[in-house]
GUKE-570487 format. One line per 5 residues: number of its first residue (from 1); their letters; for each residue x, y, z of C-alpha. Coordinates in pm, whole numbers, plus 50000, padded with zeros to 5 digits. Example, Ala and Ser with C-alpha at 12.3 -4.5 7.8 and 13.67 -1.06 7.14 Angstrom:
! residues 2
1	AS	51230:49550:50780 ~ 51367:49894:50714
***
This chain:
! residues 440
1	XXXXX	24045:83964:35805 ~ 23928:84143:35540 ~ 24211:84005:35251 ~ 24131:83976:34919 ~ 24331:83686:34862
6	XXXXX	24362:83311:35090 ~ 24692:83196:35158 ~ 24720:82836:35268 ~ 25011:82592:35351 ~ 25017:82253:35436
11	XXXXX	25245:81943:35385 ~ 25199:81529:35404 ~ 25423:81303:35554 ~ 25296:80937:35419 ~ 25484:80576:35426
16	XXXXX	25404:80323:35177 ~ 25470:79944:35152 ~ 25533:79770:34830 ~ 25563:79364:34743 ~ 25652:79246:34447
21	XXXXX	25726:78902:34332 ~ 25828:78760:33976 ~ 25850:78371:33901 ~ 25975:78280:33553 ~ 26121:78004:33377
26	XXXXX	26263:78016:33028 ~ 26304:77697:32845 ~ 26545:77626:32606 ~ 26478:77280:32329 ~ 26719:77105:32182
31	XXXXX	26679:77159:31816 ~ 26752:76790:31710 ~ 26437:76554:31641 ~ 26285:76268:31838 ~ 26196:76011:31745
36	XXXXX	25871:75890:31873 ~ 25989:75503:31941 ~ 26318:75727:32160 ~ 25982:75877:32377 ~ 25880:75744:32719
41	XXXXX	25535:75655:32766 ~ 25537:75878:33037 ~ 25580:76127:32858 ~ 25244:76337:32715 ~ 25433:76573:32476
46	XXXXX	25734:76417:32377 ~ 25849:76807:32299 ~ 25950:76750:32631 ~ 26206:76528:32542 ~ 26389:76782:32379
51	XXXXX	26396:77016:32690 ~ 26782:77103:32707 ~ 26775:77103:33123 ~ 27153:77249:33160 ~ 27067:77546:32973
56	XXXXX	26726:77646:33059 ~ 26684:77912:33341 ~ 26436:77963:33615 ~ 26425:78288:33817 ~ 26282:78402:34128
61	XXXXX	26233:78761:34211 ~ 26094:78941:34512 ~ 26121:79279:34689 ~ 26009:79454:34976 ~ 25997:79861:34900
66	XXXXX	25937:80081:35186 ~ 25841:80463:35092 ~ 25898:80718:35281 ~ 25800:81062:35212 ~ 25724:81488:35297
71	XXXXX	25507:81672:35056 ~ 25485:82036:35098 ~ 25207:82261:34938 ~ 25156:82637:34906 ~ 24839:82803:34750
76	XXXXX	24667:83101:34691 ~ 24373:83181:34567 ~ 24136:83493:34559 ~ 23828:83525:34788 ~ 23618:83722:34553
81	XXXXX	23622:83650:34153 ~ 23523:83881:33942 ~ 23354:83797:33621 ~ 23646:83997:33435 ~ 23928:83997:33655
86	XXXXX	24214:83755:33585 ~ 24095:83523:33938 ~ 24456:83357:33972 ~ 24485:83035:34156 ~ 24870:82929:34222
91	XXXXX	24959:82646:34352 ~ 25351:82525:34406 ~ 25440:82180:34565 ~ 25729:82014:34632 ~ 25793:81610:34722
96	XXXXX	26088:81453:34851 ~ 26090:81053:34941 ~ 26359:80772:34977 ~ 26231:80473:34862 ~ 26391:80171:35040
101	XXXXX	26411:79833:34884 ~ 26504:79532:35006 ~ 26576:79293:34651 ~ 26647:78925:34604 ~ 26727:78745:34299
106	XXXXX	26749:78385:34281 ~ 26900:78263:33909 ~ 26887:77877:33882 ~ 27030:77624:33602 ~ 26862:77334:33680
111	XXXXX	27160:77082:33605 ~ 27428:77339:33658 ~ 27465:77534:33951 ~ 27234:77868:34139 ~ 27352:78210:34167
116	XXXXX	27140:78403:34462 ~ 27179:78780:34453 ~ 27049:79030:34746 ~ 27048:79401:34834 ~ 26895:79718:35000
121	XXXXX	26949:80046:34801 ~ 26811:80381:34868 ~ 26663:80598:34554 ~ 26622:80934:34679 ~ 26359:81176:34452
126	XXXXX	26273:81507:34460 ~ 25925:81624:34235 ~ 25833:81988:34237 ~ 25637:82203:34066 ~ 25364:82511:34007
131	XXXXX	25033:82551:33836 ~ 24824:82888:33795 ~ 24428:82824:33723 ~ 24199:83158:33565 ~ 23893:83168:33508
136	XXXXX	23583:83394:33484 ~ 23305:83476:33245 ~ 23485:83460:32952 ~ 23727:83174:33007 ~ 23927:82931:33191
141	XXXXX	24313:82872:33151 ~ 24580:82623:33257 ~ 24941:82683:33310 ~ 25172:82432:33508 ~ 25498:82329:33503
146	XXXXX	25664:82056:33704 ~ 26080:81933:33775 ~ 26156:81575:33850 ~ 26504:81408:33957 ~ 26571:81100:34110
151	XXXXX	26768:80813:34072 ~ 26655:80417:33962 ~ 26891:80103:34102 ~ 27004:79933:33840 ~ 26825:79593:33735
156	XXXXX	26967:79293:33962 ~ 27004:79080:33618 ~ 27253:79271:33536 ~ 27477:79213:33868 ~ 27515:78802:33793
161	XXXXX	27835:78705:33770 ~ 27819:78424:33551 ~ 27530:78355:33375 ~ 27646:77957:33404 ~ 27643:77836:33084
166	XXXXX	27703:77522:32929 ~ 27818:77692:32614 ~ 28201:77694:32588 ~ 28163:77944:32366 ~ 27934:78181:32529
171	XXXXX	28111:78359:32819 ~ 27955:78662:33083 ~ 28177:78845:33302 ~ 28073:79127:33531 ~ 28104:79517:33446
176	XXXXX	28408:79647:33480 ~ 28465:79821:33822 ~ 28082:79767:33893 ~ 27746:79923:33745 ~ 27617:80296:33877
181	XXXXX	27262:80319:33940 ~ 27049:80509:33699 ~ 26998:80879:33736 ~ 26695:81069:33538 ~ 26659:81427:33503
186	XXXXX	26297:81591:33359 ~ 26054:81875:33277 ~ 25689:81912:33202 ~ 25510:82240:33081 ~ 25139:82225:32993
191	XXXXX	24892:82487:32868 ~ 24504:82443:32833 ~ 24265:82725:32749 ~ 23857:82693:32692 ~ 23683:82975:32514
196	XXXXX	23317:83058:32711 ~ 23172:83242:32410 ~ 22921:83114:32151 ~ 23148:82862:32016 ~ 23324:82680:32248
201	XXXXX	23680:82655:32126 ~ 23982:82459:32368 ~ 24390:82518:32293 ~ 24584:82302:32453 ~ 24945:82220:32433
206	XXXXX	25224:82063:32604 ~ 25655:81993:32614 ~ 25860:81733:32813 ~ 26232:81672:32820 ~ 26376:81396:32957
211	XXXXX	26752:81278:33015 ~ 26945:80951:33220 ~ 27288:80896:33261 ~ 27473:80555:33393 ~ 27191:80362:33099
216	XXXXX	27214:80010:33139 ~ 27363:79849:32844 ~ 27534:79508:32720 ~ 27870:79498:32549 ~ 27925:79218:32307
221	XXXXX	28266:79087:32190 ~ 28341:78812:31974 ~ 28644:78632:31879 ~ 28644:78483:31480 ~ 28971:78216:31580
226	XXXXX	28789:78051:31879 ~ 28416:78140:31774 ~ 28404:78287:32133 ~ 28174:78568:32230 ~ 28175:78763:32536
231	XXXXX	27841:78924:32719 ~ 27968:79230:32958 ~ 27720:79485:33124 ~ 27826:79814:33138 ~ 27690:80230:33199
236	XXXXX	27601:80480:32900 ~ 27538:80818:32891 ~ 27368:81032:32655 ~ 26992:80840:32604 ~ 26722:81143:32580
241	XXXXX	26417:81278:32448 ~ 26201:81569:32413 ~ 25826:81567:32289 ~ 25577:81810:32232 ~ 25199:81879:32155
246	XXXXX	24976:82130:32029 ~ 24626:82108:31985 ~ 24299:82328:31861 ~ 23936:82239:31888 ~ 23626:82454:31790
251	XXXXX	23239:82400:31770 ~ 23037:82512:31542 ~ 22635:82662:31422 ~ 22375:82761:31692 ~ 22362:82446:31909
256	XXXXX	22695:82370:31841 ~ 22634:81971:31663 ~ 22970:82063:31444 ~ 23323:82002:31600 ~ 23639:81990:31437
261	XXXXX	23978:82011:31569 ~ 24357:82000:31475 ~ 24623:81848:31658 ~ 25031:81838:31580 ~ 25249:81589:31777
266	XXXXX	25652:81615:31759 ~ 25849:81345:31920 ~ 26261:81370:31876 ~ 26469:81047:32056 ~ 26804:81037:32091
271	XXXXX	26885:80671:32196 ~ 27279:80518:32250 ~ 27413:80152:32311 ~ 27692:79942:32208 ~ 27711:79759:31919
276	XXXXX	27978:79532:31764 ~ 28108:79571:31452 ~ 28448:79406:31367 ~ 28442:79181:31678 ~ 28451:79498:31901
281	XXXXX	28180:79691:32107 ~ 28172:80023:31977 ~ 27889:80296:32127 ~ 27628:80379:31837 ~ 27355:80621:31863
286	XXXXX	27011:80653:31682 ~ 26814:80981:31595 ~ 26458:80907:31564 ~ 26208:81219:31509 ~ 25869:81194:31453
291	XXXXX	25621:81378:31354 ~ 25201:81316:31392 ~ 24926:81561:31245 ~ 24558:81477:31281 ~ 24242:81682:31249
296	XXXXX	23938:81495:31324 ~ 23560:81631:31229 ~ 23257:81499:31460 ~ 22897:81576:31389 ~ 22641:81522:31669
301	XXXXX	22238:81486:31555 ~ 21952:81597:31794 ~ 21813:81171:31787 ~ 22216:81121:31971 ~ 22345:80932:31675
306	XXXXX	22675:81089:31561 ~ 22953:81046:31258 ~ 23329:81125:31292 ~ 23548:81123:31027 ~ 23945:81162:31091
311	XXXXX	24272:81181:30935 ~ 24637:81076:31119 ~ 24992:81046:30957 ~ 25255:80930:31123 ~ 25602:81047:30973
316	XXXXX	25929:80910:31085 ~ 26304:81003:31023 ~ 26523:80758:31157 ~ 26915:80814:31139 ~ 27286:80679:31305
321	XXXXX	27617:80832:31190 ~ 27726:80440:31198 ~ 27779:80348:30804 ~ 27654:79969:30819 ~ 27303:80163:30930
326	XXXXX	27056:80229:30695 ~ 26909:80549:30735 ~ 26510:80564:30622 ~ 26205:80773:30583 ~ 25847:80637:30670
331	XXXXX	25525:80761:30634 ~ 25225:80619:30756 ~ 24858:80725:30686 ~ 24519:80634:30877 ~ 24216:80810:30772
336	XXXXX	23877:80730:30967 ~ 23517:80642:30912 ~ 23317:80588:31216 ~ 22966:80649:31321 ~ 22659:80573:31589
341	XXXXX	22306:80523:31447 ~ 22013:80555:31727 ~ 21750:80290:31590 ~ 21384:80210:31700 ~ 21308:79959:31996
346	XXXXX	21625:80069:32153 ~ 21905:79942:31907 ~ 22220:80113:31870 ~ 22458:80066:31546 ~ 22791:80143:31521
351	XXXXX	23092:80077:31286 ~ 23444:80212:31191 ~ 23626:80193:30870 ~ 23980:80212:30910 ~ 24221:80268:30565
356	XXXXX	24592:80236:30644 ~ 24845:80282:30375 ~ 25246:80282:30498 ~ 25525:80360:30272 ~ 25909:80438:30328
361	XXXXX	26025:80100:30448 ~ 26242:79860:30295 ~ 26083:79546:30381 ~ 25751:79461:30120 ~ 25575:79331:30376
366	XXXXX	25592:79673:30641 ~ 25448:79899:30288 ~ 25149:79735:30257 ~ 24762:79894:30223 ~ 24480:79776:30472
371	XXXXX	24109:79802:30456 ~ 23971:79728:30872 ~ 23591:79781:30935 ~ 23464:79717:31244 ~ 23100:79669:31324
376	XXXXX	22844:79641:31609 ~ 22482:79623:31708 ~ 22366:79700:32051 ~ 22010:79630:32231 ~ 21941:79818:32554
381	XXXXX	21677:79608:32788 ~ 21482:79667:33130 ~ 21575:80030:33082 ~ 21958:80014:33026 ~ 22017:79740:33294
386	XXXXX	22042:79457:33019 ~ 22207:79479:32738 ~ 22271:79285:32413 ~ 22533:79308:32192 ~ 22651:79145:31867
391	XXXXX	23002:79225:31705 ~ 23167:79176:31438 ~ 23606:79246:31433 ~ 23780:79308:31097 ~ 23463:79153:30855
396	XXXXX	23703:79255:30548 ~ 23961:79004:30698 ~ 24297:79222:30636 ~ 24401:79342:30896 ~ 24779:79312:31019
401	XXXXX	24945:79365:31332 ~ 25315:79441:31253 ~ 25508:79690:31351 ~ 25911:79813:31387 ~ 26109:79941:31676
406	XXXXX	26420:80120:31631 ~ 26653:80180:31945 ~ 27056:80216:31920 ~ 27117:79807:31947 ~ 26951:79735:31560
411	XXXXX	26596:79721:31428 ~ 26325:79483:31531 ~ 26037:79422:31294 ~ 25731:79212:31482 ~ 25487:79056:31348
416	XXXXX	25237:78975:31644 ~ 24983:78655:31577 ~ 24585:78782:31650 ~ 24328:78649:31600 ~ 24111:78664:31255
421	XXXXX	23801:78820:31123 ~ 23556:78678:31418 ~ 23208:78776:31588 ~ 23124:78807:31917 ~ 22805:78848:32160
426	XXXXX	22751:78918:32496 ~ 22511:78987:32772 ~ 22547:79241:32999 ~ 22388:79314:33322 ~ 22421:79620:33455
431	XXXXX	22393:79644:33855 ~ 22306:79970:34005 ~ 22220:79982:34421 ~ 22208:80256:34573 ~ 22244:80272:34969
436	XXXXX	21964:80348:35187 ~ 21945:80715:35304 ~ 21885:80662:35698 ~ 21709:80965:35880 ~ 21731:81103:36171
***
């Protein structure tokens, strides 16, 4: 009708269905030895004679979810672009559902007794949202920005009773005038903007915010006289975070081989729980903010071999206003070496040298230096459909996998068991059919 702009509305009712089902069974040993004379011939591992049957658990878990719902969509968007013009595409949506679960949760002591939960909640949700696109001859932007709210049930485990122990001296009672569901509140912005002129340069950046209130949590008290302690689940407010990104990327000389690029990550986490001090739960919070810079240069040769070389630190503030807390400082740093040669008879050769130096902590064994190289050589076959590869992980052999998680409860250092310095080859087929066109 002659309009320089389309308008268009629609919206989606849909219904999902959901299963899930969890099996689990947690063993618990008795810590004194057996003899093996005391073992029954029956018996393959006689670890199994230690199995302490009153106090090891087995769970079953299974729910039905039914989703329903309404998504609503304007747009916008002009009929005839200009090569200078701004060319503005909006787009605003908005999504409402209930999803409807039906939950069971069966909690079993073998020798002791079964506790057999059930329920059907409703989580209502509401998503929303608008983006704006631009582009023409010179470049193309991003802008959107989205709202979510909705509301998680709370985890069944948390709803036992009695956790039927055999421990006189380990006791669980249930929250105090029941547990809320969880409620979550957030925001997303993101920018992205790509230069069209000689050098291709990209900006892109983003911020999210996230809050919840009625936090599951576990209250611990403990009585020095009897010895007794007391598990009791209960809601917390005040867990939330907000993040943020900002990145820059440019290419350089005539055919543009030269990249580099800049990037600054910001991460602030404000996490609370209860912890006991003096026999008494007592709500604790823990500031965590963390900061990530990287700039990474990649040059790209006209045979398609290519060499990167990159730099990331990791900085980390962690505080608690809660005296028996110490506060620290942390500082990690991972600089890059990686590269891929084209060879003759259709070999390819890659590697990547890792150095990773961490500082700040007060355990020896978290500030520790680390050399990790990486290596690989590739043979393409029956033009690209076979291929051949031989690798080799971590040839210096030092590489370790440990790392520390801080949350409002205490500190937990891991250490996670992998596997050593070790090779590896493989064949690879690759299958490519492509359907018949039919004619007319």
């Amino acid at each position: 009708m002659g309009e320089e702009r389309a308008r268009t509305i629609s919206f989606s009712p849909t219904v999902e269905y959901s299963y899930r089902g969890n099996n689990s069974d947690e063993p618990l040993w008795l810590t004194d030895s057996v003899k093996d004379t005391d073992v029954l011939p029956s018996v393959i591992i006689p670890q199994f004679a230690e199995l302490d049957r009153a106090n090891s658990t087995e769970t079953n878990q299974y729910s039905h979810t039914v989703k329903p719902s309404l998504g609503l969509t304007w747009g916008m968007e002009p009929l005839a672009p200009g090569d200078s013009t701004f060319n503005a595409t909006v787009s605003t949506w908005l999504n409402l559902g209930v999803p409807i679960a039906n939950e069971h949760y069966d909690y079993l002591r073998p020798e002791i007794g079964k506790e057999m939960l059930s329920r059907t909640t409703a989580s209502p949700f509401a998503h929303c949202g608008i983006s704006l696109q631009s582009t023409n001859k010179v470049r193309d932007l991003s802008l959107s920005v989205s709202f979510n709210a909705g509301r998680d049930p709370v985890e069944l485990s948390y709803l036992l009773t009695d956790r039927i122990s055999s421990n006189p001296l380990v006791s669980y009672i249930p929250a105090e005038g029941g547990l809320k569901h969880e409620r979550y509140y957030s925001t997303y912005g993101y920018i992205y903007r790509r230069s069209r002129g000689d050098h291709h340069a990209e900006f892109n950046g983003y911020v999210s915010w996230r809050t919840t209130t009625n936090s599951a949590a576990m209250k611990t008290f403990y009585d020095a006289r009897t010895g007794l302690t007391i598990y009791q689940p209960a809601n917390i407010n005040g867990n939330w975070n907000i993040s943020g990104n900002l990145g820059y990327s440019m290419a350089f000389l005539p055919s543009e081989p030269l990249r580099a690029g800049v990037r600054l990550g910001v991460n602030y986490d404000h996490a609370v729980d209860y912890m006991t001090l003096d026999s008494v739960p007592s709500r604790n919070s823990v500031n965590t903010f963390t900061m990530t810079p990287e700039a990474l240069v990649t040059y790209n040769f006209m045979s398609g071999s290519s060499v990167t070389v990159s730099y990331v630190a990791n900085w980390r503030d962690v505080t608690s206003p809660v005296n028996s807390f110490n506060d620290f400082t942390a500082l990690t740093h991972n600089a890059t070496l990686s590269g891929a040669l084209k060879l003759p008879w259709k070999l390819t050769f890659e590697t990547k040298l890792v150095f990773r130096k961490r500082t700040g902590y007060e355990s020896k064994a978290m500030n520790n230096t680390e050399w990790v190289w990486n290596a690989s050589l590739e043979k393409s076959m029956l033009k690209g459909k076979l291929v051949a590869r031989l690798e080799g992980v971590d040839l210096l052999n030092s590489g370790k996998d440990i790392r520390m998680t801080v949350n409002a409860s205490g500190r937990v250092e891991t250490w996670s068991l992998r596997l050593p310095t070790y090779g590896l080859f493989s064949l690879i087929y690759r299958l490519d059919m492509k359907p018949r066109s039919s004619r007319p």
